[in-house]
ZAMARGU-4260 file (C-alpha; in steps of 0.2 Angstrom, whole numbers, plus 5000, padded with zeros to 4 digits):
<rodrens>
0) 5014/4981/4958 | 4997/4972/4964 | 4982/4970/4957 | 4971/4987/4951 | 4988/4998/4962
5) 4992/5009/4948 | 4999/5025/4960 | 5002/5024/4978 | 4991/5038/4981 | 4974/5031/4968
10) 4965/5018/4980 | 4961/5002/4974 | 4943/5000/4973 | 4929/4994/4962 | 4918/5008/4953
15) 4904/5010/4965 | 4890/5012/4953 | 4873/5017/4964 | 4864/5009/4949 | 4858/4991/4955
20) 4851/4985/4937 | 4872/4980/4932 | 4871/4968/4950 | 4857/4957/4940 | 4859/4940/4945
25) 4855/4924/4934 | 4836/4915/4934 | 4832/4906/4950 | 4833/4888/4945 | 4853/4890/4939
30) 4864/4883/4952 | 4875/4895/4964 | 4894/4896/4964 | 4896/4909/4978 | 4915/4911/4972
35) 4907/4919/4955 | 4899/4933/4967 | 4912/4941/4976 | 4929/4944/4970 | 4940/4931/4970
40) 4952/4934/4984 | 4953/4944/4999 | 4966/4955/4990 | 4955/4959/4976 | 4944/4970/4973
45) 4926/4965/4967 | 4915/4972/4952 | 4899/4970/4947 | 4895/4957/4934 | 4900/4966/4918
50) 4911/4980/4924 | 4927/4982/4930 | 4936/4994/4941 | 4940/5008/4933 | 4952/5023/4940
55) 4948/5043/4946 | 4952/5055/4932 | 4962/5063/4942 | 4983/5068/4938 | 4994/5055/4946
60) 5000/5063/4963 | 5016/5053/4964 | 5029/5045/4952 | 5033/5027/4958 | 5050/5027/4956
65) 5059/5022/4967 | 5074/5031/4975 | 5085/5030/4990 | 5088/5041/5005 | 5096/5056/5006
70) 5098/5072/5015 | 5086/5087/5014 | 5089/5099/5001 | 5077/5110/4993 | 5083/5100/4976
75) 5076/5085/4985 | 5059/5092/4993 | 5054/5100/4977 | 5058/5080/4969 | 5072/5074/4960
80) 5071/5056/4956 | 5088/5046/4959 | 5092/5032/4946 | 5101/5020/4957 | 5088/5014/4968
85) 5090/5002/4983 | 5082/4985/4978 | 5081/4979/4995 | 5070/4993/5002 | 5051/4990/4999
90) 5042/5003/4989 | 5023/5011/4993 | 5014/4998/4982 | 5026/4985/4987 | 5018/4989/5007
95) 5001/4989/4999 | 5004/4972/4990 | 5007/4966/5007 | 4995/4973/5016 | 4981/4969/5004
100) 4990/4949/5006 | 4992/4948/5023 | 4978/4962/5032 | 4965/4950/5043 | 4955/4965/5040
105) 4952/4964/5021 | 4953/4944/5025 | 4936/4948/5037 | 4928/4959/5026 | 4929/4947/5012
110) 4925/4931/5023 | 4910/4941/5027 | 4907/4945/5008 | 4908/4926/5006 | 4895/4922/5018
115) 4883/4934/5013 | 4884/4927/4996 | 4880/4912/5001 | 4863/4918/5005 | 4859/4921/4988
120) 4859/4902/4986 | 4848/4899/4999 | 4836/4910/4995 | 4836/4902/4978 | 4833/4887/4984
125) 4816/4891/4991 | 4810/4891/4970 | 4817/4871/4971 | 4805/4856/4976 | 4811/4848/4990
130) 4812/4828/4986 | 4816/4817/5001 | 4815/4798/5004 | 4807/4789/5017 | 4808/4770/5023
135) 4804/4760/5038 | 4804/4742/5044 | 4798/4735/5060 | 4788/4720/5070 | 4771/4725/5077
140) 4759/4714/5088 | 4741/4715/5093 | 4734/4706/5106 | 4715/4705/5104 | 4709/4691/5118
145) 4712/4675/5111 | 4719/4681/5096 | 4737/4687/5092 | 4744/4694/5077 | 4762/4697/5073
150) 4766/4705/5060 | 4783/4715/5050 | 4778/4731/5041 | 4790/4737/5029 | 4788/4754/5018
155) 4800/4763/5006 | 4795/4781/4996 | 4801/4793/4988 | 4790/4813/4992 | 4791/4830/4985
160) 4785/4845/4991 | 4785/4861/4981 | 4779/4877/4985 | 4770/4883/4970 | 4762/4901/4973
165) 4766/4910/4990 | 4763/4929/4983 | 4780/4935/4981 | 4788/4927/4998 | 4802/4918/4987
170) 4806/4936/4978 | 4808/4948/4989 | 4819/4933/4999 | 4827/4933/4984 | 4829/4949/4981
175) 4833/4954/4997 | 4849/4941/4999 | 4855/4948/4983 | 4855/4968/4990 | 4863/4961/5004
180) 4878/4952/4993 | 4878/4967/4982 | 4881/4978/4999 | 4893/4967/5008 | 4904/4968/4994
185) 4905/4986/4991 | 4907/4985/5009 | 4922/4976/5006 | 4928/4988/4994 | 4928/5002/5007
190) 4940/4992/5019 | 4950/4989/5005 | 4953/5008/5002 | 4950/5010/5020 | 4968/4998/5019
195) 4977/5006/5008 | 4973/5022/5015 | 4980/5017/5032 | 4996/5010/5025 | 5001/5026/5014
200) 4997/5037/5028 | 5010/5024/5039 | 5021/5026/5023 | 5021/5044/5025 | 5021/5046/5043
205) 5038/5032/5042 | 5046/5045/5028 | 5042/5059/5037 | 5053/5055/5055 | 5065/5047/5044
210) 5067/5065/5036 | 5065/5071/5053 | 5080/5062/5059 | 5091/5064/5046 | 5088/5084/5046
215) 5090/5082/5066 | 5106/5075/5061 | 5111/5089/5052 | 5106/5101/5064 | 5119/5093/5077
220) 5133/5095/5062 | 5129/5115/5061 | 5128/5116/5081 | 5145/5106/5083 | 5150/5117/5069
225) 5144/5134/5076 | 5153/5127/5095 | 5171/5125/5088 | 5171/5140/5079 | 5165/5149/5094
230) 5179/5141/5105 | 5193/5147/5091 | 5185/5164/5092 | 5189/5164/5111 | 5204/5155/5108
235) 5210/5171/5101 | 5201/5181/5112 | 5187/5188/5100 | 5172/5179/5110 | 5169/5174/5128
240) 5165/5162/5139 | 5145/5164/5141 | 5146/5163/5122 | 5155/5146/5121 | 5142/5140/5134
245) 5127/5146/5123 | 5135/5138/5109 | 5138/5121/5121 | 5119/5121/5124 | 5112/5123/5105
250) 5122/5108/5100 | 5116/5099/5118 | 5097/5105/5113 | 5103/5096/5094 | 5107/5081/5102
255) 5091/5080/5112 | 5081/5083/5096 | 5090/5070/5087 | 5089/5057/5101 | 5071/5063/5101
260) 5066/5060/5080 | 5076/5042/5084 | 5064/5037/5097 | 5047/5041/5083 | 5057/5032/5069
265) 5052/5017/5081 | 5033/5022/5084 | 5033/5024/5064 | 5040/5007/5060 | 5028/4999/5070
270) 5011/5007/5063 | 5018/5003/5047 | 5020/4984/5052 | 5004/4983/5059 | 4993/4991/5044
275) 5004/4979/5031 | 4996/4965/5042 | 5013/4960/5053 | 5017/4961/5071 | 5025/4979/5075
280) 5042/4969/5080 | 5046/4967/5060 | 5050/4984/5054 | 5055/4984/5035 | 5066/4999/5027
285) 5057/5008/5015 | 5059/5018/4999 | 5063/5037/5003 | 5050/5049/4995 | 5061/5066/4998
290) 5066/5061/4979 | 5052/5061/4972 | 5039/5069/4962 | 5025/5079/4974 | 5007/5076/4968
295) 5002/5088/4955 | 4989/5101/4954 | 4970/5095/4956 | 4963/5093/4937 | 4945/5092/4942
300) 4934/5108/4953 | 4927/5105/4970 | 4909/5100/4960 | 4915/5089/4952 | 4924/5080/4963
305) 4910/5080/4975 | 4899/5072/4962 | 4911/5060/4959 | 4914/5053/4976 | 4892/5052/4976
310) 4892/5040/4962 | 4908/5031/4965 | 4913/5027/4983 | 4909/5010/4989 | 4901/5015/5006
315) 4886/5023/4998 | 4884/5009/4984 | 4883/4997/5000 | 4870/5011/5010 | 4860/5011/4994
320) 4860/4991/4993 | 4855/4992/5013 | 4838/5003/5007 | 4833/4990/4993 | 4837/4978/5006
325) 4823/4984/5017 | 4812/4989/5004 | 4811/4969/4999 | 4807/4966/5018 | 4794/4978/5017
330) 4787/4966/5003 | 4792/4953/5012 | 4780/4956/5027 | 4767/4960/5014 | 4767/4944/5007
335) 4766/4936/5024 | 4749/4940/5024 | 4743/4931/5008 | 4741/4911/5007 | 4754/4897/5002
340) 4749/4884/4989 | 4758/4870/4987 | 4760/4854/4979 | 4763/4838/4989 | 4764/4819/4983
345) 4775/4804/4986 | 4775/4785/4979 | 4784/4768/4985 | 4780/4751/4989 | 4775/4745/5004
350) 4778/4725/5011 | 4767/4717/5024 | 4770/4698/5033 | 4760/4694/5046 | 4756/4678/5056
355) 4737/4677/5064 | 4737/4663/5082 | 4721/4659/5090 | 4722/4651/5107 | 4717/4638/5115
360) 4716/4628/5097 | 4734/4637/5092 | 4728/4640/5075 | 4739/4648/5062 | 4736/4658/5048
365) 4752/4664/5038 | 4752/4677/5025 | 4762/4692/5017 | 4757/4707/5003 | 4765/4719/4993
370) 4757/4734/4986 | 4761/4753/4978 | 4757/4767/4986 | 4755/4786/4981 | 4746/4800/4982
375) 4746/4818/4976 | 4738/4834/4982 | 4736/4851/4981 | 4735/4863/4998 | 4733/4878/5004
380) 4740/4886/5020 | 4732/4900/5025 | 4735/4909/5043 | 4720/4919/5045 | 4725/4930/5062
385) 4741/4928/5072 | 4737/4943/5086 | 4743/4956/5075 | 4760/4948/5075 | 4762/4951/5055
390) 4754/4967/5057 | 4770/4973/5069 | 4782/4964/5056 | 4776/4975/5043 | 4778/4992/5054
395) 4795/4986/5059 | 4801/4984/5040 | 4793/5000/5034 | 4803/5008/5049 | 4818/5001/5046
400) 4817/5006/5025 | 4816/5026/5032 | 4831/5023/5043 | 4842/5016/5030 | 4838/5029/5019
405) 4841/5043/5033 | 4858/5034/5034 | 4861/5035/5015 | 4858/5054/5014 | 4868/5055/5030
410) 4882/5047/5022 | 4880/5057/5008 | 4882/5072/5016 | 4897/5067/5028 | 4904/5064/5009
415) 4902/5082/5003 | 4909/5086/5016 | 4925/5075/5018 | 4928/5078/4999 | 4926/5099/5002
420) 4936/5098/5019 | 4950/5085/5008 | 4949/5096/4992 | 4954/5113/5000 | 4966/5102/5014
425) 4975/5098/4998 | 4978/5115/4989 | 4981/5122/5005 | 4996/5108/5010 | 5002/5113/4991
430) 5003/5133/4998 | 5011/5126/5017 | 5025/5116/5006 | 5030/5133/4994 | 5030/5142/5009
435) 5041/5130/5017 | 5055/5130/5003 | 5054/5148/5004 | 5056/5149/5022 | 5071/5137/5021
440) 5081/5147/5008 | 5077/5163/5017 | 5085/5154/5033 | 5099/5145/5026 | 5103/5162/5019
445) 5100/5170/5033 | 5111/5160/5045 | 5124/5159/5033 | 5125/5180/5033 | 5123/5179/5052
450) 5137/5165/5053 | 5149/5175/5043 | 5146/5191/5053 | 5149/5185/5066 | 5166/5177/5061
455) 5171/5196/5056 | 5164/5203/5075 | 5149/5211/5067 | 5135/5200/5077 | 5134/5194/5093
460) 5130/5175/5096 | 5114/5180/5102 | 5108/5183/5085 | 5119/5168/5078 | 5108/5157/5088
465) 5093/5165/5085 | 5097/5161/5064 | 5104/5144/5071 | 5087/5140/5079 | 5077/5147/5065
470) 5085/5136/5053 | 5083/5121/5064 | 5067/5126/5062 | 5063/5128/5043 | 5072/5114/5040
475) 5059/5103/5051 | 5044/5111/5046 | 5048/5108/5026 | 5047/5092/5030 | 5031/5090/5039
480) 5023/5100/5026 | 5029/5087/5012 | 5022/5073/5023 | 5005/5084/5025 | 5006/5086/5008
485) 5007/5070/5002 | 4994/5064/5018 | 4981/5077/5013 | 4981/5071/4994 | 4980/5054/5000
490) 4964/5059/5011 | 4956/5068/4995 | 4958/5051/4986 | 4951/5043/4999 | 4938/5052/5002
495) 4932/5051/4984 | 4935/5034/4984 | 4944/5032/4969
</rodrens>
C-alpha cells in the first residue's frame, strides 16, 4: 500500500487548509533548502509545515481485499470476498503505487512545485548584502611631449552593497514567492488526486468489460443451450424449422456480443496502462472487484460535505494562495513608488610602479607606492516620474487581485456544484445497482419459467427469446451499474477532495 492510500476510492491528498498563517515560513536571514518546502518526492503528497494529511470522515467505500475473477452471480454483485486470492494480479492501490511512481504528470507538477520553491530563496536573498571582490592589473603609458611615463597599476578590493530600507519591496517579494510555493504545491495536490482519480476510474472501467465478457460468455452457453434443445424438440417433431433458425441466430447475436466485450477489454487495458504511467502495449491483470464489498451508505449530508470540499480540496487552497499572491503585488507596485536607501563601501590595497623618461636628455626617474583604499557611503535612489509607467503597474496589479478572487468564487461554486451533482450521482447509482439485482433474479426466473414451458409445449420460441434477450440484458446492465456505482463514489471523493 503506498504512501497516505488507505482505500482505493479515498484520494491521496494533503488537508487543504484555506488558512495561510500554518504556511509561515522561517526569518529571512536562515538559509533555504527548497527540498524542506515541498514534499519530498513526486509520489508524495505535501503538507503544510506542522500538519499532515489527514483523511475524509467518510465510511470506507471499498474493502481492499483482494479476490479473484469469477462469474456473475448476484452472490458476487452484492460482494463476497474470496479467500484465495491470485498473487500475481495487481490490486487498485497496487495501480495507484504505480501510477503515483511512474506518472510524468505528478513528476511535472512536482518539478514545478520544486521550482517555484526555489523562488522563496531568491526572494530572501534580496534581505542579504551582496559582497563581491574586485582586482585589476595592467601597464599604462602617457606621452606628454618630451616626457613619457610608463607605468603598472595594480588594485585588489573587496565591496558590499546592502539595501537597507526600500519600503516593503523586499516583503511583499517575499511574501509573494511564498503564496506562490504555498499554491504550486496544493496545486500539486490536486494532480495527485486528479491521478488517482483517473486510474480508479481506468480500474473500474477494465473490471467492468471484464465482467462484461465473461457475462457475454455466458450468454453464448444459454443460447448454444437454448439452440440444441430446440433442435431435439424438432428432432422429435415438437418444433420447427423457423424455430431452430431463430434459435441459430440468438447464439450468432451471443457470439457477436462476446467477440464484441473482447474487442473493449483491449481499449480498457490500455487506458489503464497509460494513467499507471506506461505505454498502452503493457497491459497488466488486475484484481476482480465483482467480489467485493460495494461502498457503503454516505455517513455525512449534502451540507456537509459541501463544506468540506470548501475547506479541504487542494485546488481552492492553491486559488486562495494565487489572491494573496496578487495582493503582495499590489504592495509591490506600491512600494515602487517610495525611495531605496542603501549602504555601499569597499576596501583593498592598491600598488602603483611607474618609470618617468624625458627626451632628448633620457632622464629617468623610477619609483613605486603602495597604499589602502576604502570608502563608505550612504545613498538614496529615488526615481521621481517614469511617464506614469509605475502608475500603470499599480492598475495592472489591483486588476489582476479582482480576477483571482472572481476565479476563487468561481471555483467555489463549480465545487458545490460537483460535490451536489456527485452526492445525489452516488445515492442514485446505490438505487440503479438494487434495481439491477432485482431485475436479474426477476429474469433469470423468468427465463427459467419460459424455458421450461417451452420444453412442455406451453410457449412459443418467440416468447423464449424474448426471456433469452431480456436476460442477456439484465445480466449486462447489473454490471454497468456496479461499475457506475463504484465510478460515481469515486467521483464524490474526488470531488470533495479527500
Amino acid at each position: 500500500m503506498h504512501r497516505g492510500i488507505c482505500a482505493p476510492l479515498t484520494l491521496v491528498a494533503a488537508s487543504a487548509s484555506v488558512s495561510m498563517s500554518g504556511c509561515v515560513m522561517d526569518g529571512p536571514f536562515v538559509a533555504r533548502d527548497v527540498d524542506a518546502l515541498v514534499s519530498k518526492d513526486a509520489a508524495s503528497a505535501w503538507a503544510p509545515s506542522g500538519t499532515a494529511p489527514q483523511q475524509t470522515p467518510l465510511a470506507v467505500p471499498v474493502s481492499l481485499a483482494a479476490a479473484p475473477s469469477t462469474t456473475l452471480t448476484l452472490e458476487s454483485a452484492r460482494g463476497t470476498p474470496d479467500a484465495t486470492p491470485n498473487e500475481s494480479r495487481l490490486s487498485l492501490p497496487q495501480c495507484v503505487d504505480r501510477a503515483l511512481s511512474n506518472s510524468p504528470v505528478t513528476r511535472a507538477a512536482w518539478e514545478s512545485a520544486r521550482a517555484t520553491a526555489a523562488t522563496v530563496g531568491i526572494a530572501d536573498a534580496a534581505y542579504m548584502p551582496d559582497i563581491f571582490f574586485t582586482g585589476s592589473v595592467g601597464p599604462e603609458q602617457d606621452i606628454l611631449g618630451p616626457i613619457r611615463n610608463q607605468q603598472t597599476l595594480g588594485l585588489a578590493a573587496i565591496g558590499l552593497n546592502w539595501v537597507l530600507m526600500d519600503f516593503g519591496r523586499r516583503d511583499a517579494d517575499s511574501a509573494r514567492a511564498r503564496a506562490q510555493m504555498i499554491g504550486a504545491n496544493y496545486t500539486f495536490n490536486r494532480a495527485m488526486q486528479q491521478l488517482v482519480y483517473e486510474v480508479q476510474r481506468a480500474y473500474f472501467s477494465l473490471d467492468a468489460t471484464l465482467s462484461l465478457r465473461d457475462a457475454a460468455n455466458d450468454n453464448v452457453e444459454t443460447a448454444r443451450k437454448q439452440l440444441e434443445a430446440t433442435e431435439d424438440r424438432m428432432n422429435v417433431g415438437l418444433a420447427t424449422r423457423p424455430e431452430v433458425l431463430q434459435a441459430r441466430q440468438q447464439m450468432l447475436q451471443a457470439n457477436f456480443d462476446l467477440e464484441d466485450a473482447k474487442a473493449a477489454v483491449y481499449g480498457s487495458h490500455a487506458r489503464l496502462s497509460v494513467a499507471m504511467g506506461s505505454t498502452a502495449q503493457s497491459p497488466c491483470d488486475i484484481v476482480r472487484l465483482d467480489a467485493l464489498p460495494l461502498p457503503e451508505n454516505l455517513t455525512t449530508a449534502i451540507n456537509q460535505s459541501i463544506s468540506l470540499a470548501l475547506t479541504q480540496r487542494p485546488d481552492i487552497a492553491a486559488a486562495l494562495a494565487l489572491v494573496r499572491a496578487r495582493e503582495e503585488s499590489v504592495k509591490r507596485a506600491e512600494a515602487d513608488f517610495l525611495p531605496v536607501i542603501s549602504f555601499e563601501g569597499f576596501g583593498g590595497m592598491s600598488s602603483q610602479s611607474y618609470q618617468v623618461q624625458v627626451a632628448p636628455q633620457n632622464l629617468h626617474n623610477d619609483g613605486s607606492s603602495t597604499f589602502g583604499t576604502y570608502a563608505a557611503k550612504l545613498t538614496a535612489n529615488w526615481l521621481i516620474f517614469d511617464g506614469y509607467e509605475r502608475a500603470h503597474a499599480l492598475q495592472r496589479a489591483r486588476s489582476e487581485v479582482r480576477a483571482a478572487q472572481a476565479a476563487l468564487e468561481s471555483l467555489r461554486l463549480q465545487t458545490t456544484s460537483e460535490v451536489w451533482t456527485g452526492f445525489f450521482e452516488f445515492l442514485a447509482a446505490q438505487k440503479r445497482f438494487d434495481a439491477g439485482i432485482a431485475l436479474l433474479t426477476a429474469s433469470q426466473d423468468s427465463y427459467e419459467s419460459v424455458y421450461q414451458s417451452y420444453l412442455n409445449g406451453l410457449a412459443t420460441i418467440n416468447d423464449l427469446l424474448q426471456a433469452e434477450t431480456d436476460l442477456f440484458d439484465s445480466r449486462f446492465e447489473l454490471i454497468k451499474s456496479r461499475a457506475q456505482l463504484l465510478t460515481a463514489s469515486a467521483t464524490f471523493v474526488f470531488a470533495l477532495g479527500a
